[in-house]
C-alpha positions in Angstrom: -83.3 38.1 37.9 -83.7 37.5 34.2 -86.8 38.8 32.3 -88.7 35.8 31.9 -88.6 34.7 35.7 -89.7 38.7 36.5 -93.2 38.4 34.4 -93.2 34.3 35.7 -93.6 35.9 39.0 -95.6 39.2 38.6 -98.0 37.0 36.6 -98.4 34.3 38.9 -99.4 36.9 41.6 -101.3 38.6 39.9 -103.2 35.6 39.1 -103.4 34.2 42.2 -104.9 37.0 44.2 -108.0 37.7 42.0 -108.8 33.8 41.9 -108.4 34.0 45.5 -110.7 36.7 45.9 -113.2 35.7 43.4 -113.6 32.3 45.3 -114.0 34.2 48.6 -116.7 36.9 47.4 -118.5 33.9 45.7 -118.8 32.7 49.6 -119.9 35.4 51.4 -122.2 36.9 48.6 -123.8 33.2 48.5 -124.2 33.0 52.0 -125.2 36.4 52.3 -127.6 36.3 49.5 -129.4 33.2 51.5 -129.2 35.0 55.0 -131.2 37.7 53.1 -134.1 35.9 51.0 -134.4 33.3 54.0 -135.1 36.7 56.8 -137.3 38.8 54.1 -139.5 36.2 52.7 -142.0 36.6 55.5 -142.0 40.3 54.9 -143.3 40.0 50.7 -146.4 38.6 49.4 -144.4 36.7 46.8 -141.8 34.5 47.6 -138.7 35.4 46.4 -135.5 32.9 45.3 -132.7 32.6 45.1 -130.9 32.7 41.8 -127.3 32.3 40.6 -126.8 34.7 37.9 -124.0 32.9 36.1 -123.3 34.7 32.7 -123.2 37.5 34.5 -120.6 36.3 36.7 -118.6 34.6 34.4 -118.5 38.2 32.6 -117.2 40.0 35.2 -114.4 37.3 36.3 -113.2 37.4 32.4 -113.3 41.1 32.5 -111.4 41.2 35.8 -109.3 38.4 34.2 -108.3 40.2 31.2 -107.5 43.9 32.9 -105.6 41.8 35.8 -103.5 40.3 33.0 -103.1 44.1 31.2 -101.7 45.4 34.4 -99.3 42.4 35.0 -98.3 42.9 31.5 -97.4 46.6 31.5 -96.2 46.2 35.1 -93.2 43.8 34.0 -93.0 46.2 31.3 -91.8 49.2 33.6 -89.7 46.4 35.6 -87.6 45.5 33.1 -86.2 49.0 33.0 -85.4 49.7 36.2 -82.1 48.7 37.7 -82.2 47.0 41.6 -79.0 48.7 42.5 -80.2 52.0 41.8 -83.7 51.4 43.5 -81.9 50.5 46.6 -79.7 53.3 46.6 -82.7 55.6 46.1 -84.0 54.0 49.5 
């Protein structure tokens, strides 16, 4: 496997998985978020809503974005000197 098709496919996993998973926690934290202010509103005197904090977010998923892309980075890195054979004979 030549160099470029060993970060093609460290990098595509690694993107894949945290776009996955952002899509997923954007689900259940939205639906949970709902569940929540729709059972404890009878509880307050003021009503509380439900907000989408979405700088916020978008800071996090570029944060997450850049130290997923670090990792794939260095990762392929340290790849590219090891040899299969000898990580199979180690096994």
């Amino acid at each position: 496997m030549r160099a470029g098709e060993l970060r093609g496919l460290v990098l595509g996993e690694a993107a894949a998985v945290p776009i996955v998973g952002l899509a997923a926690g954007l689900l259940v934290g939205a639906g949970t978020a709902a569940l929540l202010v729709r059972a404890l509103r009878p509880i307050f005197i003021l009503h509380p809503s439900l907000t989408f904090p979405a700088r916020e977010i978008a800071q996090l998923a570029a944060l997450a974005g850049a130290a997923t892309l670090g990792s794939a980075l260095v990762a392929t890195a340290l790849l590219r000197h090891l040899k299969p054979a000898e990580l199979l004979r180690e096994a």
